[in-house]
N, C-alpha and C positions, 0 to 999 in steps of 0.2 A: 573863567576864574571867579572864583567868590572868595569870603571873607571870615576871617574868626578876630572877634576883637578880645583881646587881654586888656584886663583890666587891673591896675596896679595898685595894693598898699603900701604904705606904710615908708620905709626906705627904696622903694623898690620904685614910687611916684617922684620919690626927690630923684633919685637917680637917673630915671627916664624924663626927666623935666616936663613930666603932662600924666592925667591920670587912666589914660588908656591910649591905645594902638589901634587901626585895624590891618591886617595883616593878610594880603592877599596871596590865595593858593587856589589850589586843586585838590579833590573829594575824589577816594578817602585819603586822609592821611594821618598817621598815627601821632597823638599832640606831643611825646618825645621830639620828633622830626621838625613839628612845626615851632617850637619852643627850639629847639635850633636855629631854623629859618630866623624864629623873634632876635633872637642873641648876636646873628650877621646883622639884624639892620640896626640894632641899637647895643652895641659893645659894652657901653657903659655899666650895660644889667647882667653881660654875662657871669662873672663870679658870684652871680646875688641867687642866680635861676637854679642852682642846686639843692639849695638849704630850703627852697619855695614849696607849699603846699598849692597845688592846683584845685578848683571850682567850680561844678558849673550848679546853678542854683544854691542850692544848701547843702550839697552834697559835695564831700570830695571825693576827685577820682584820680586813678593809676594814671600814670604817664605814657603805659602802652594803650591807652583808651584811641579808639579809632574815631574818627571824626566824619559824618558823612553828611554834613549840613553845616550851614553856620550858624555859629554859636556864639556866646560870649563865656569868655573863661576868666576868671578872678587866680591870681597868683597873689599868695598868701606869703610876708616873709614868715621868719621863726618870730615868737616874739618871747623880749626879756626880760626881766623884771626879778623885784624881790617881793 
């Protein structure tokens, strides 16, 4: 097993009460699936993880992104303002 750590902003770190996870699994697996897996261990975030932009680097990417290494991934909520 290896690991992909999410890392949290904004409401998403109050929510998870810490500002990252690592999250063990098995390669590949497509980050939909794993952002699942994330939602069984920590409930708290599941209604937040829809509205979420996903990260890896500076780049955002698709939810059907396949995973074959670990990584670190940033979930981004919306954010609001005027």
């Amino acid at each position: 097993m290896s690991e992909i750590r999410f890392e949290f902003y904004g409401r998403l770190a109050s929510l998870a009460d810490r500002p990252s996870i690592d999250l063990a699994t098995t390669f590949p697996i497509r980050l939909q699936d794993a952002l699942t897996h994330l939602a069984e261990q920590l409930p708290q975030i599941h209604d937040n993880l829809e509205r979420c932009a996903c990260a890896v680097g500076d780049q955002l990417v698709h939810r059907d992104l396949m995973i074959h290494e670990q990584m670190t991934i940033a979930l981004l909520p919306p954010v609001t303002g005027g």
